[in-house]
N, C-alpha and C positions, 0 to 999 in steps of 0.2 A: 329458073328455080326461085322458088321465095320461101324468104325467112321471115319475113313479118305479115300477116293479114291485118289491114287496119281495121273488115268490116268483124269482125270475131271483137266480142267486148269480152272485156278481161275486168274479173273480180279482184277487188283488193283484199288484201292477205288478211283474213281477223288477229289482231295482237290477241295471243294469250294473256290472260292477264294471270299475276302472280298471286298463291294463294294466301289471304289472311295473315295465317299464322306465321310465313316466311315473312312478309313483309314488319308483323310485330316485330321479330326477332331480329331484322336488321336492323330498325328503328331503335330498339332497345341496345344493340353492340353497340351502336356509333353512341348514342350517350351514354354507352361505361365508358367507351373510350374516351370520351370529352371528358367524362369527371374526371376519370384518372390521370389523364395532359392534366386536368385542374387542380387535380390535390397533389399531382409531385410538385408546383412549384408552392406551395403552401407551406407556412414558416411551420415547424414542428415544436415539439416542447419537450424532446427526447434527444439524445448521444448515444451515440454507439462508441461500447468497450470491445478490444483488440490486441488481442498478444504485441508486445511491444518488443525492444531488442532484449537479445539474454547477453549478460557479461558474467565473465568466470571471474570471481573473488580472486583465483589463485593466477591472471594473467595477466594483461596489459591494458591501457584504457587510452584514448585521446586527450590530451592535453589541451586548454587553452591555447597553447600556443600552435595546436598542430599537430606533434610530435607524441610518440607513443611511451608511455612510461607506466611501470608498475602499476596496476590499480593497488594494490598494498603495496606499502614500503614500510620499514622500521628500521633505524638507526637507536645508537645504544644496547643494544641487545644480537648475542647471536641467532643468524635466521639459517634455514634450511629447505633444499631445494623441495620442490614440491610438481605433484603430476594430475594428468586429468583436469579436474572440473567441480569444483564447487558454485555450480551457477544460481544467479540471484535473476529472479523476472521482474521487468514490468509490464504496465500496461498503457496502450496507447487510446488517445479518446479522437474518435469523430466528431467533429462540429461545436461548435462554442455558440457565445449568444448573439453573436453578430453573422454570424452562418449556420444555423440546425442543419443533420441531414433531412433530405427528403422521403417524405413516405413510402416511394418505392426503393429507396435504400434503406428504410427502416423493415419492409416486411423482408426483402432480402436477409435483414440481419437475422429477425425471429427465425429464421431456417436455417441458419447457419450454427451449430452448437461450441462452436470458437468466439464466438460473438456474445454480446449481452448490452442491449435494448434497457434504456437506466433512466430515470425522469432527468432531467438538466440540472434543476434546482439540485440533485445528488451531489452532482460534478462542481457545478456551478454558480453557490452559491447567493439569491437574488442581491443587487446592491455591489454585491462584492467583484472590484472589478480584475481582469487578468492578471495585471500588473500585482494587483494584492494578493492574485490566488499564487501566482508564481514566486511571490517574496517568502509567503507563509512555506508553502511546498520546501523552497530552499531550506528555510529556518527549519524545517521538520528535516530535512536529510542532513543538517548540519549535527543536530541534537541525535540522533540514530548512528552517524561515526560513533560521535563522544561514549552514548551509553555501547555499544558495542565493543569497543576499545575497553571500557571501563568492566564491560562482561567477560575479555578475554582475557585481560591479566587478571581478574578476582581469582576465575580460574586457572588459572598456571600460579598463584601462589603470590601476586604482587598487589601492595598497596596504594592502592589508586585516590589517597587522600579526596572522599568525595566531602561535596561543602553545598548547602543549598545558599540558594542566592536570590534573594528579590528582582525580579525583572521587569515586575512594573508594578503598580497600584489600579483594582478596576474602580470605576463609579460607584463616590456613595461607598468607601472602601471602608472597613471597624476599622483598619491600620494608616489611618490618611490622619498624617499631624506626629504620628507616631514610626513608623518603618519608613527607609524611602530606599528609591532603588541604589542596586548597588551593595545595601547588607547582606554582609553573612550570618545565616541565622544558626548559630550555635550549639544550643539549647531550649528545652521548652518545658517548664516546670518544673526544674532539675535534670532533666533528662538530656542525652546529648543526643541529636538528630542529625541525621546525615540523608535521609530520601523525605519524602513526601508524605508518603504512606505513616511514618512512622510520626509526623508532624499533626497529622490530619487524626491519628490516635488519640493522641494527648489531646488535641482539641475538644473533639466528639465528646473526651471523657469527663474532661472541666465541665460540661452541659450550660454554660453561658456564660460562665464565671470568665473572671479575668486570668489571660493567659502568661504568667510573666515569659519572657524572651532575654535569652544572651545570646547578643549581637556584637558583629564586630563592626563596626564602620569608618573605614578610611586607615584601619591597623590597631583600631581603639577599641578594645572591648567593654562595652557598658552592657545595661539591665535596664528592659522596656517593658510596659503592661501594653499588653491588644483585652479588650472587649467583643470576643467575635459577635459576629451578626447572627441570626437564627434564619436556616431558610428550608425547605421542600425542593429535594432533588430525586425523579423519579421516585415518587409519593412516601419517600423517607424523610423526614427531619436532619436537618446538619447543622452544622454551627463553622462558620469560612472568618478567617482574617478577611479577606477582599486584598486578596495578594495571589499574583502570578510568580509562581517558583519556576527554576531552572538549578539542574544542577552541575555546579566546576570541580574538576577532575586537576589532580595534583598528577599527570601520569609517569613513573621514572623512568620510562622509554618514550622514546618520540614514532610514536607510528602517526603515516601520513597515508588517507585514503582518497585517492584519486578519480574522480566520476561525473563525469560535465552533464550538464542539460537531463540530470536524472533527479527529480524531486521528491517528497516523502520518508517516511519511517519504514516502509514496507521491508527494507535491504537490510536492518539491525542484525538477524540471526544469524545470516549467511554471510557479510563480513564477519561477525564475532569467529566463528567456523575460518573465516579465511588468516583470520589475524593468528588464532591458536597453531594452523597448521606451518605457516607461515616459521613459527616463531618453537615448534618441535622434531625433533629428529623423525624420521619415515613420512608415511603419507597417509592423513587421517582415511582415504576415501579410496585407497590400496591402488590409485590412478583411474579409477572408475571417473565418470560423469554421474555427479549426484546434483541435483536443483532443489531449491525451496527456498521459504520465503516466512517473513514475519516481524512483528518487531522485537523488540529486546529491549530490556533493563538492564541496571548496574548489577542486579543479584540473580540475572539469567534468566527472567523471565520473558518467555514467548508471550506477544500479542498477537488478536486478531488484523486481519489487513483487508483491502479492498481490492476486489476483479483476478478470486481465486482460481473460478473457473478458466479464464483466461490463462492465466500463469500457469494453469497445469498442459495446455495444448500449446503456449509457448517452451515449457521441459522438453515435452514429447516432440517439437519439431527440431529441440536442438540435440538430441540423443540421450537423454537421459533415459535411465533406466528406475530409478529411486527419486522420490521428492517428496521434501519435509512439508505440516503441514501444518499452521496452526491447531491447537485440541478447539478453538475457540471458533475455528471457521468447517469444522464438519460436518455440521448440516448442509453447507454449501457443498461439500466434496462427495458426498454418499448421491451414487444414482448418477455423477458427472466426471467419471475416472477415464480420459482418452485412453484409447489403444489398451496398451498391455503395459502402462507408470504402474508401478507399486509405490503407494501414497501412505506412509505413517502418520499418524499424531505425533505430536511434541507440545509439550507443554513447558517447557524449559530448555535449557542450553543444554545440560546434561541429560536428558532425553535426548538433542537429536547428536550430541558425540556418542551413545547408546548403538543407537543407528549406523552411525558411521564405524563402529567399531564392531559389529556384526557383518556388515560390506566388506571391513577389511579384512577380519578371521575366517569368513565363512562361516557364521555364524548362526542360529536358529532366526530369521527374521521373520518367520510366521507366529513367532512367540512376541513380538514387538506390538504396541499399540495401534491400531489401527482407523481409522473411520467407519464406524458402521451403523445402520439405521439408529 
C-alpha cells in the first residue's frame, strides 16, 4: 500500500490574499488603539466632581480624636430630641495638579450624569498651592459655623451682638496708615454698622468723599477718616476702603459644630436648620430625611454654592425624599433632577423652614417655590 507518490508533483497552495479594504481597516484600529494607550497617559487640564459623603446636621460626626460626638452640640440653652435627617452634601474632586485624571477617565465621566468634567483652574486655582486651598476652604467652613449659628438664634429671637472686624489690609489699601487689623468698626458716617452690605452702602454713597469711621481698638473707641479708592467691578464703579472684613458674634449660648476634613461655606443653611431644630420642641422635618445645601448669612440669607448637580444624586443615594436649593443655583438644577427628589427654591432661611413646615403638616408643597425653566 502507498501513501506517498514521490513521481506526482504537488502544487503549492496560492495564499489568498486579504482584501484592501480589510487590511486599511486593521491598519487604521491598531493606530486608534495606539493613540488611545497614548492620550490616557497624557496630563489633562480637567477634574472630575463626585458626590461626596452626606452627614445629617441632626446626628453624630467623627472626632479628631477618633470618637463619635454630636455634630451639633449647644450648652446654655435648653435642647430637644430630634429624628430623621436633615442632611448637608458634599462634593468630592478627582485629581489635583500633581495627578489629573486621564482622558479615558474623563470621557467615562462625561457619561456619567453623577459626575461633572470642570476645567482644574475651577478647582485649582494656578499658583495657588494645596496647602493654601485647604487653609482658605477651612477658614470658609470656619466663617459658615459662625454665620449659621448667627442665622439660628436671629431667628428663635437671640441677640447675637454682631461686630465687623478688619481682618487684614489688601495692597495699595485707601485704609493703610489709618485702620489696622483687629478694629472694630463701629460706625460709618454716623451710622452704626454691624454687616458688610450695610458698610459698603454708606460708602458707595459718600461717591469718593472721605468716610469718617468709629472704631474701637484695643477697648478704645476713637474717630478715623478713610478716603476710599475708586475702582470697576464687573463693569460697575465702587468706591473699596481696601480692607478685608470679617464678622464677631457675641453668641449667649455656646453651640459647638463638630465636622472634620469637610471644607467650604456650602453647609451654612443646613446647620442653621440643624442648630434651630436642635434648640425647639417637636421635629422641624416631622422625622423625614430632608437634604440641602447653601450658604447663609447672619440675616438668613441663602447663597449660591458649587457641584449642585452632584449634591442632588448624593440626596438621592442617601434617601432623601425633599432637597433645598439655592434660588441662586437653578439654572443648574432645571433639566438635572435624579430619580424622583422634589427640589425647592429657597432663598432665605425662612423659605426653607417654609418647606420644612409643609413636610411636617402635610402641607400644600406644590404651592412652594420651585426651579423651573
Amino acid at each position: 500500500m502507498t501513501l506517498f507518490d514521490n513521481d506526482v508533483p504537488v502544487e503549492p497552495r496560492t495564499r489568498r490574499r486579504m482584501p484592501r479594504g480589510m487590511t486599511a481597516g486593521i491598519v487604521a484600529l491598531a493606530i486608534a488603539l495606539v493613540v488611545l494607550l497614548v492620550i490616557t497617559f497624557l496630563p489633562t487640564s480637567y477634574v472630575i466632581q463626585r458626590p461626596g459623603p452626606v452627614y445629617n446636621t441632626l446626628g453624630s460626626a467623627t472626632a479628631a480624636d477618633g470618637t463619635e460626638v454630636p455634630l451639633i452640640s449647644v450648652e446654655g440653652a435648653d435642647t430637644y430630641e430630634t429624628a430623621g435627617a436633615l442632611d448637608l452634601l458634599t462634593v468630592q474632586v478627582v485629581g489635583n495638579r500633581e495627578r489629573t485624571p486621564s482622558w479615558f477617565e474623563l470621557v467615562l465621566a462625561w457619561f456619567n450624569p453623577s459626575l461633572a468634567v470642570v476645567p482644574i483652574d475651577q478647582v485649582f486655582p494656578e499658583g495657588q498651592t494645596t496647602e493654601e486651598r485647604n487653609e482658605e476652604s477651612s477658614a470658609l467652613m470656619v466663617d459658615s459655623q459662625h454665620e449659621a449659628t448667627a442665622a439660628a438664634l436671629t431667628e428663635l429671637g437671640y441677640d447675637v451682638g454682631a461686630q465687623l472686624v478688619v481682618y487684614s489690609l489688601v495692597d495699595d489699601s485707601a485704609a493703610t496708615g489709618v485702620l489696622e487689623e483687629g478694629d472694630v468698626i463701629l460706625a460709618a458716617n454716623g451710622e452704626d454698622v454691624t454687616d458688610v452690605a450695610a458698610l459698603r452702602e454708606i460708602v458707595n454713597a459718600a461717591d469718593g468723599a472721605p468716610v469718617e469711621l468709629a472704631i474701637s481698638r484695643d477697648g478704645e473707641e476713637q474717630t478715623v477718616s478713610v478716603s476710599p479708592k475708586e475702582t470697576t467691578v464687573d463693569g460697575e464703579t465702587t468706591w473699596l476702603l481696601g480692607v478685608t472684613l470679617t464678622t464677631a458674634y457675641d453668641f449667649p449660648i455656646d453651640v459647638t459644630i463638630q465636622l472634620n476634613n469637610v471644607g467650604g461655606p456650602s453647609a451654612g443653611m443646613m446647620f442653621a436648620l440643624g442648630i434651630i431644630d436642635t434648640l425647639t420642641p417637636g421635629e422641624l422635618n416631622d422625622g423625614e430625611t430632608v437634604a440641602g445645601t447653601g450658604t447663609i448669612t447672619a440675616d438668613g440669607t441663602v447663597g449660591p454654592i458649587g457641584g449642585i448637580r452632584q449634591k442632588m444624586w448624593g440626596a438621592l443615594d442617601a434617601g432623601a425624599d425633599w432637597f433645598l436649593a439655592p434660588e441662586a443655583n437653578c439654572d443648574e438644577v432645571v433639566g438635572h433632577v435624579p430619580g424622583d427628589l422634589q427640589v425647592f427654591s429657597v432663598g432665605t432661611l425662612d423659605d426653607a423652614l417654609d418647606v420644612l413646615e409643609a413636610v411636617r403638616e402635610d402641607g400644600d408643597l406644590e404651592a412652594l417655590p420651585t426651579c423651573t425653566p
